[in-house]
TIDRENVEX-835159 format. One line per 2 residues: number of its first residue (from 0); for each residue x negated, y, z of C-alpha. Coordinates in steps of 0.02 Angstrom, whole numbers, plus 50000, padded with zeros to 5 digits. Example, Ala and Ser with C-alpha at 12.3 -4.5 7.8 and 13.67 -1.06 7.14 Angstrom:
2
0	49385,49775,50390  49316,49947,50357
END
This chain:
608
0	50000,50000,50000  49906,50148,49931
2	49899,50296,50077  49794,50425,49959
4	49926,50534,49883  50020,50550,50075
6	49891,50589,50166  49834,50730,50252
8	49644,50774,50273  49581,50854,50420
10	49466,51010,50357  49362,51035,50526
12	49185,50964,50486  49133,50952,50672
14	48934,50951,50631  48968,51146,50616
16	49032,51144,50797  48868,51213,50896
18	48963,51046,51036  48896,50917,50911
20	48740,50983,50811  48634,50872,50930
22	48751,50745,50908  48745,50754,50702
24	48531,50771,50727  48510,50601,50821
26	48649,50534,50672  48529,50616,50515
28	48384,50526,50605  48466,50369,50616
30	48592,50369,50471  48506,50485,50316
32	48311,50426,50355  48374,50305,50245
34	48299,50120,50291  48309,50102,50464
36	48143,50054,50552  48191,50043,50728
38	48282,49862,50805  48223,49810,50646
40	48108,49674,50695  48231,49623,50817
42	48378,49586,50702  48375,49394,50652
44	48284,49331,50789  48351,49253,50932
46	48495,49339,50986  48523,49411,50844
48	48571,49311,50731  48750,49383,50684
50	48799,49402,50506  48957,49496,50440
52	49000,49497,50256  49104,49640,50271
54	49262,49610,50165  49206,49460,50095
56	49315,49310,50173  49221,49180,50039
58	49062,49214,50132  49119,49222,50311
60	49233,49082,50316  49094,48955,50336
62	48983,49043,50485  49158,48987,50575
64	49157,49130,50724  49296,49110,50844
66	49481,49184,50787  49531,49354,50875
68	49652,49237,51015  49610,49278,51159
70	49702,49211,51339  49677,49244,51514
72	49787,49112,51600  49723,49014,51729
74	49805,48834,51668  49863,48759,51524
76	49981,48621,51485  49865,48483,51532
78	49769,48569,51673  49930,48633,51778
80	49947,48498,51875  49760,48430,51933
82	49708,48629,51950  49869,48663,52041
84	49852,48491,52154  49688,48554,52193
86	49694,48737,52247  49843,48681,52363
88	49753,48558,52453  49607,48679,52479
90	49697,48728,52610  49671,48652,52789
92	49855,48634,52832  49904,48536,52690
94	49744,48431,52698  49819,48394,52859
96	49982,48364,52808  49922,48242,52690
98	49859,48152,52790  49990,48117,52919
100	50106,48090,52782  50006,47936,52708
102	49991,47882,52905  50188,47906,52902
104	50203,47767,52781  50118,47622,52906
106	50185,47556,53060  50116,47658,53208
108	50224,47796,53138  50362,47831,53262
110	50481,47903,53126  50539,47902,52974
112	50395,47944,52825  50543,48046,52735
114	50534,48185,52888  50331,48190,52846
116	50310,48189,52658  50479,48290,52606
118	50423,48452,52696  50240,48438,52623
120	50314,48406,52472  50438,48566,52456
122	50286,48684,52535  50164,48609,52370
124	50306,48613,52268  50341,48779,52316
126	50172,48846,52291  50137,48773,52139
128	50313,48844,52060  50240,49015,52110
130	50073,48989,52034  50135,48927,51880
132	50266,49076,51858  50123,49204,51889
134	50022,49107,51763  50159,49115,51642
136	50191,49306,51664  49994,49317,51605
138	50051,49217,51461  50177,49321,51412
140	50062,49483,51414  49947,49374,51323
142	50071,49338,51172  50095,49521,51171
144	49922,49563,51168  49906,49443,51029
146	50057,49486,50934  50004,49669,50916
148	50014,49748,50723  49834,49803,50638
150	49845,49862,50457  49720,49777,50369
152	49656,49751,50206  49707,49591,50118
154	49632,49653,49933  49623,49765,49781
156	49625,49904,49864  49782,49850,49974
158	49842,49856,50160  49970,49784,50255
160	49988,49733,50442  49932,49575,50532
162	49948,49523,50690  49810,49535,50799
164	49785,49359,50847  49754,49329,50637
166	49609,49443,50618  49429,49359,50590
168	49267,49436,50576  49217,49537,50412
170	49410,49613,50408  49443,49793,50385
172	49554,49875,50462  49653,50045,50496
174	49682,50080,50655  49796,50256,50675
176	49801,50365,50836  49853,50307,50978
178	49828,50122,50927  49699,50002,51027
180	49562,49941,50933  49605,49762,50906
182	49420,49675,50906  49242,49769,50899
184	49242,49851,50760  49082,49947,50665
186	49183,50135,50644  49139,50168,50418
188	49246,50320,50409  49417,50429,50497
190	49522,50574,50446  49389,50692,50456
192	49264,50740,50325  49086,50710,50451
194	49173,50522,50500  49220,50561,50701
196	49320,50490,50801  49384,50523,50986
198	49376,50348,51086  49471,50337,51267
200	49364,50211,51371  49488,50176,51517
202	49531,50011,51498  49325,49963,51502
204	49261,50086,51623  49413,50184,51714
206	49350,50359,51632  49487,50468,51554
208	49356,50587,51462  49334,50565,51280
210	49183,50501,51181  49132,50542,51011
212	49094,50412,50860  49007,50419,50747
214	49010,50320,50561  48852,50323,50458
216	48830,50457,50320  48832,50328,50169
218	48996,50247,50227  49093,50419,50234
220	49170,50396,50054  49257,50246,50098
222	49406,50399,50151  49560,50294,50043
224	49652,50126,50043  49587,50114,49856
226	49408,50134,49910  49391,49976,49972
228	49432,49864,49829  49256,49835,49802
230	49188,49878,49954  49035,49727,49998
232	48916,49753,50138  48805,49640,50256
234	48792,49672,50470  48657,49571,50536
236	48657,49604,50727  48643,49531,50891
238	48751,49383,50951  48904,49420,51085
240	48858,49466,51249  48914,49586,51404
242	48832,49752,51364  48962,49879,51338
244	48808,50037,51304  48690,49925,51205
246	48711,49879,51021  48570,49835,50886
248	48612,49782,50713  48585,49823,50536
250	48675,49865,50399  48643,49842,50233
252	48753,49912,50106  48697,49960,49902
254	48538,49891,49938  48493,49987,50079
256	48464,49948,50256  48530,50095,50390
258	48512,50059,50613  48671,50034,50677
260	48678,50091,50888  48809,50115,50990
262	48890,50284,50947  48969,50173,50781
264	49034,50049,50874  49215,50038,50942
266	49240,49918,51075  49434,49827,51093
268	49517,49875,51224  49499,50067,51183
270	49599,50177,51104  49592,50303,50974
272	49646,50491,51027  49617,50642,50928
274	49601,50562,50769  49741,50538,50647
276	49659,50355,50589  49480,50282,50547
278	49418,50129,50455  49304,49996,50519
280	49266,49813,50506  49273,49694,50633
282	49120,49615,50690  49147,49534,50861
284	49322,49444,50893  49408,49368,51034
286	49296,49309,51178  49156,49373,51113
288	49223,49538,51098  49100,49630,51233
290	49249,49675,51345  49302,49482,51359
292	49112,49457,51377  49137,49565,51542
294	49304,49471,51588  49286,49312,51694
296	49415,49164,51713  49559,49219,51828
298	49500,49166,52012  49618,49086,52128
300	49593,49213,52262  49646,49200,52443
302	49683,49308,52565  49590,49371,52758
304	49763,49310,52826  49750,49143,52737
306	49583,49121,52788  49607,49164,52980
308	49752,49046,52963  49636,48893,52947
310	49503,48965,53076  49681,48946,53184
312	49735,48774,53092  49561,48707,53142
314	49576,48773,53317  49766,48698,53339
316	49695,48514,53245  49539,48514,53391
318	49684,48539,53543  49778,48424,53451
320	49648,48281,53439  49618,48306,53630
322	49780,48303,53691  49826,48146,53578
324	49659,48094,53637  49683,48107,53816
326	49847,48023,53789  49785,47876,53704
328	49654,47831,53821  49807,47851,53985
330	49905,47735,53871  49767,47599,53859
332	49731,47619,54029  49911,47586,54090
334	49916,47448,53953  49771,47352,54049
336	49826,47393,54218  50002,47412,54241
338	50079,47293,54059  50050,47121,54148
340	50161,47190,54290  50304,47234,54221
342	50389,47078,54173  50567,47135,54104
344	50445,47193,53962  50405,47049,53934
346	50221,47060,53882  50184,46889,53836
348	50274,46936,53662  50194,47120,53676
350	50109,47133,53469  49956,47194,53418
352	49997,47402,53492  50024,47352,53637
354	49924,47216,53672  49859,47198,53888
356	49726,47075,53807  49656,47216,53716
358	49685,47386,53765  49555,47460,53672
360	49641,47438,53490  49817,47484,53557
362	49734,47642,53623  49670,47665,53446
364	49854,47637,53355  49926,47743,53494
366	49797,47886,53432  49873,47876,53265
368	50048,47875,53364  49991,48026,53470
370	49927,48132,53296  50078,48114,53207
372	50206,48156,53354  50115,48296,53409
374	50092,48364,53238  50195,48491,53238
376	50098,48588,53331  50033,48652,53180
378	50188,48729,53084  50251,48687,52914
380	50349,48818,52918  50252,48947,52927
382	50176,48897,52763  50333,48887,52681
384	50386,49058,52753  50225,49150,52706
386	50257,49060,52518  50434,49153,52527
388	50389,49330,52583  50243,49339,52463
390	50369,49297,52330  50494,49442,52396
392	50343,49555,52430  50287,49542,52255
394	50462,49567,52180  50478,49740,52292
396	50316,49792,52220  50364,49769,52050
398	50545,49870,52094  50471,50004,52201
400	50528,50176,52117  50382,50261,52221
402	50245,50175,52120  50349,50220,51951
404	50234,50321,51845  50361,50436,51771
406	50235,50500,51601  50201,50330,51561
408	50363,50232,51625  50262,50100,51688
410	50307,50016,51866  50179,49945,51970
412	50153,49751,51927  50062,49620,52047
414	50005,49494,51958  49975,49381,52084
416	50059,49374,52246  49928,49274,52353
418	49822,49451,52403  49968,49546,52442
420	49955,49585,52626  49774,49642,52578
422	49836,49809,52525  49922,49860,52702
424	49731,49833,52787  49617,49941,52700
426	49549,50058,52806  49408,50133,52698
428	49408,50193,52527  49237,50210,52427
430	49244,50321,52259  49132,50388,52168
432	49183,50559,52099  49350,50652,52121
434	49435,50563,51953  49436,50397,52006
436	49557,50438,52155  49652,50604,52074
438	49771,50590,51927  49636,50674,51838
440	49741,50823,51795  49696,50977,51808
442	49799,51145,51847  49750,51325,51817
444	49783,51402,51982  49658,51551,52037
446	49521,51648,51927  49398,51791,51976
448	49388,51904,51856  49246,52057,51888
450	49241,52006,52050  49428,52018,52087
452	49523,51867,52140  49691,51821,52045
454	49815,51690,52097  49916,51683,52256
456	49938,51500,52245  49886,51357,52350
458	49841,51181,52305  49895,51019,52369
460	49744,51019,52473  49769,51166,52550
462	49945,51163,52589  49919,50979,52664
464	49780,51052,52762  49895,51172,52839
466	50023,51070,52861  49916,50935,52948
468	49849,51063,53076  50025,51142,53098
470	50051,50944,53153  49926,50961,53260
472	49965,51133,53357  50126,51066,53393
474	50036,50891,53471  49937,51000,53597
476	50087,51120,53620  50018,51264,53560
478	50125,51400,53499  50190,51401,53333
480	50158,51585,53298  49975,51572,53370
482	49951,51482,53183  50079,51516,53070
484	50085,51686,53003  50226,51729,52891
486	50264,51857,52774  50438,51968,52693
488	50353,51866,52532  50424,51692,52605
490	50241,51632,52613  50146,51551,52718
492	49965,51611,52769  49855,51514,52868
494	49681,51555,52899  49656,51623,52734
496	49788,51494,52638  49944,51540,52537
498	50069,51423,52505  50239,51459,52452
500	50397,51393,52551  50528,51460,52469
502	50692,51376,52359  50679,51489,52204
504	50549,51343,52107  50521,51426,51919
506	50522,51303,51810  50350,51221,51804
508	50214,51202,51664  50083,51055,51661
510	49916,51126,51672  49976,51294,51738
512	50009,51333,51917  49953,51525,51916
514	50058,51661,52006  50021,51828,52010
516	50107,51964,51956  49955,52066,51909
518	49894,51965,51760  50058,51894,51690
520	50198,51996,51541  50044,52080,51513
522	50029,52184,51685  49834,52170,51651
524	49838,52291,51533  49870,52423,51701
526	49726,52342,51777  49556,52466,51801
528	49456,52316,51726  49589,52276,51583
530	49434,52261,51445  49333,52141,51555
532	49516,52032,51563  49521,52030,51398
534	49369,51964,51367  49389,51820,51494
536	49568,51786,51393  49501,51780,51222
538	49357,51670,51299  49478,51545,51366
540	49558,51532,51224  49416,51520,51098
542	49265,51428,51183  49313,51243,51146
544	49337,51102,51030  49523,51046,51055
546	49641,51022,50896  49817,51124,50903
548	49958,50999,50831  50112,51077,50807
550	50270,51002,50826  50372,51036,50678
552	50536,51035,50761  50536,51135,50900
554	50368,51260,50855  50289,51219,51019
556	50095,51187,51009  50022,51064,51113
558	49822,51045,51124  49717,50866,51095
560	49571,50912,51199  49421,50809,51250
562	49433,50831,51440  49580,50884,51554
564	49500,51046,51600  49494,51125,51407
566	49684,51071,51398  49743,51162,51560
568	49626,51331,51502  49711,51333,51327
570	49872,51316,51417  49825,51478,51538
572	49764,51583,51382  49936,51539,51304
574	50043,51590,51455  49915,51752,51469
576	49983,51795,51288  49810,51714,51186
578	49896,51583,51102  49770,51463,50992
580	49838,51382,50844  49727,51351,50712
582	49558,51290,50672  49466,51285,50523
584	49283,51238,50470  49207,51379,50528
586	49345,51495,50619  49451,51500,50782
588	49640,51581,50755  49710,51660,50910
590	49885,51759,50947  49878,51906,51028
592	50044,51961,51118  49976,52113,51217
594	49838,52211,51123  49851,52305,50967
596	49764,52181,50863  49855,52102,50710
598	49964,51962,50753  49855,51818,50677
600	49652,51871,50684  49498,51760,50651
602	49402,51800,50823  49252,51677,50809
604	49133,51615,50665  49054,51460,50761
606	48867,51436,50682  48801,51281,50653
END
């Protein structure tokens, strides 16, 4: 399906943006040297022995690499039950159980084996129905995973979609934004003219930030569906393995050899943002895609309850063995001593567990007698009620409204219900910058301008530190007014803190928490340092690298930036009156709503 009389180019040729002229130098050295010398040697010895023929299924077919299937289930048909047999009897309670259930089936048993083996046999029963309906949730995220749509070429110039699951190595494919990469791919081209891409990384390393590809200089032409009717190359690299920053391979294309590193390969797993589509060809599939390579077989995990609870079960079993102990050396004793005695027991026909002639083996079978009717001093049932509440617990978790992510519409999901108590006993958390435990979104509250201060706001922060030490005045009794100072404003000040109390809520704007009546509808044009504003306004709004896309049917503008801070400035310089809302190769187009420049003016040629 030919794409090249629909499509829209993108005219921005980043190299020109001063952000990525370091970027395009350490590409020229790499890419336009021509042959590549460096990781030459390298390719085609061991561990790198890799070979793609890139759109050339006649050639690849035979190296026979492993399909793009990928699963993360912890059974299978044939391994269910044996797996599942074994993890339950890891535990020391049903070990136990066991084993008074196959004593329940001899003679020294003094009741029925039924009232042993049925309860051990609805607590396994019970957890195995659990583990297998957890596993089978993980299958059904697999089959979508798998099931997932990649346009790809199938010939003569000619794409058209495929599941994931079908792809093999040497495909190319079209990925469009938004989409997940569906297998490493080497990146040959995208919508704009220099061959970048934006890449979002969360799914491999948690980081929301974008990163920039990069394709080679010789594959930029490949820009249409037709292009690749006779597209041939060769990737010689190295073989699959963990290393999500590391890649060395060749490529070899009109009989030329270029480096391939990292900045041209996209990993699976990430997605594309920023970019209306790109080209590549897959080169590692499936499991030895490098973010399966990272993935490890899903563990049967168990809990600091569980744990204690056979420190306890081996605890109970040692006062059980001396009290059954204890018993069954009283009952030998009195067997000896006292069995000849009593006549209307008549103990000449006494059998074998209750012999006087030997008290030393009835002792024995009365130890056996002793284990099983004392067993239930370890509970059953508290195995079978801990299998329930984990279940329940894990169904709340899924239904809880307050972990509903309301921008993505995604609930929380527990995957596996056997560490579930685990989250109510963390008492420290360890993180290693502020984005790993914030939503990462950022809000335009305060600015200093000349020295002045602007914004009467308050952050979260700030207003939960004031309310946390208004908590604590009234702990100590101390009076209310000693802290709290309030204002005719119906504000709040607190050592220096503003926060606003009051029911009239404006309507609120993501990124964009400013108030202050002396910079917004244009008041800073009154201000004594109303040129120096200006200047920090038209800097907000032109020193940056985010893309404006407008949406056609409303006119609103919303920004693709490459971190969360460039989006909330660009958000503040619109709601100051410097709207952004075009780019071009070499200029920056700003509206101006309060000066008495022209409506639409080119502010800023960016060099290269």
């Amino acid at each position: 399906m030919g794409r090249s009389g629909r499509r829209r180019r993108d005219r921005v040729r980043w190299s020109n943006l001063y952000t990525f002229s370091c970027f395009r130098a350490q590409q020229e050295h790499a890419g336009d040297a021509g042959p590549s010398s460096d990781g030459a040697g390298a390719v085609g010895g061991p561990g790198f022995s890799r070979v793609v023929y890139c759109n050339n299924a006649a050639l690849q077919k035979p190296l026979k690499y492993i399909t793009n299937y990928i699963t993360t289930t912890k059974y299978n048909i044939i391994t269910f039950f044996p797996k599942a047999i074994f993890e339950q009897f890891r535990r020391v309670a049903n070990l136990y159980f066991l084993l008074t259930a196959i004593l329940s089936l001899t003679p020294v048993c003094p009741f029925s084996p039924v009232s042993m083996i049925a309860p051990l046999a609805f607590v396994v029963g019970l957890s195995m129905m659990k583990e297998g309906l957890e596993d089978w949730r993980r299958f059904i995220q697999d089959m979508k995973v798998n099931n997932r749509y990649v346009s790809t070429h199938k010939g003569d110039g000619e794409f058209d979609y495929r599941h994931w699951e079908d792809l093999c190595v040497g495909d190319v494919v079209r990925v469009e934004k938004d989409q997940f990469f569906p297998a490493d791919l080497l990146l040959l081209s995208s919508s704009y003219e220099d061959g970048i891409c934006y890449v979002e990384t969360m799914n491999l390393d948690g980081e929301t930030n974008l990163k920039v590809k990069r394709s080679l200089e010789v594959t930029l032409p490949l820009e249409e569906d037709e292009s690749f009717k006779d597209f041939q190359a060769v990737i010689r690299c190295e073989d699959p393995n963990p290393s999500l920053y590391t890649f060395t391979g060749n490529f070899e294309y009109e009989r030329q050899v270029y480096a391939l590193d990292p900045s041209q390969i996209l990993l699976r797993d990430s997605k594309l943002r920023n970019t209306a589509f790109i080209y590549g060809v897959v080169i590692f599939t499936g499991h030895d895609s490098k973010v399966m390579q990272n993935s490890t077989e899903s563990p049967s995990k168990r809990s600091r309850i569980e744990k204690k609870m056979d420190l306890i079960i081996y605890i109970l079993f040692t006062v059980l063995v001396l009290i059954s102990l204890i018993s069954s050396i009283g009952f030998a004793v009195r067997i000896k001593l006292d069995l000849p005695r009593w006549w209307y027991l008549q103990p000449e026909k006494s059998n074998k567990l209750d012999d006087p002639s030997r008290p030393a083996l009835s002792g024995i079978f009365h130890l056996i007698t002793a284990l099983i009717l004392y067993g239930y001093l370890i509970p059953i049932s508290l195995y079978v009620s801990i299998e329930l509440v984990k279940v329940l617990q894990a169904h709340f978790i899924n239904q809880d409204i307050h972990m509903f992510d309301e921008d993505t519409g995604n609930t929380a999901q527990a995957r596996t219900s056997n560490l579930n108590e685990e989250l109510g006993q963390v008492h420290t958390i360890l993180s290693d910058k502020t984005g790993t435990l914030t939503c990462n979104q950022m809000d335009f509250l305060k600015c200093s301008i000349a020295g002045v201060s602007y914004g009467v706001g308050s952050s979260e922060v700030e207003r939960a530190a004031a309310k946390h030490m208004a908590s604590g005045a009234d702990d100590h009794d101390i009076p209310l007014q000693d802290i709290w100072e309030e204002n005719n404003d119906d504000e709040i000040e607190l050592v220096g803190v503003n926060f606003s109390v009051g029911t009239n809520i404006k309507p609120s704007i993501k990124g964009f928490s400013f108030v202050d009546d002396r910079l917004m509808q244009g008041n800073w044009t009154k201000e004594p340092n109303s040129s120096t504003i200006l200047l920090f306004f038209r800097i907000l709004a032109l020193c940056h690298t985010a893309i404006p896309e407008i949406n056609e049917a409303t006119g609103s503008i919303a920004y693709e930036a490459e971190s969360p801070d460039e989006g909330a400035f660009l958000v503040a310089a619109r709601e100051f009156g410097f709207e952004f809302f075009k780019r071009t190769q070499s200029s920056v187009f700003v509206r101006e709503k309060h000066t008495s420049s022209k409506d639409t003016v080119e502010r800023l040629h960016i060099r290269v």
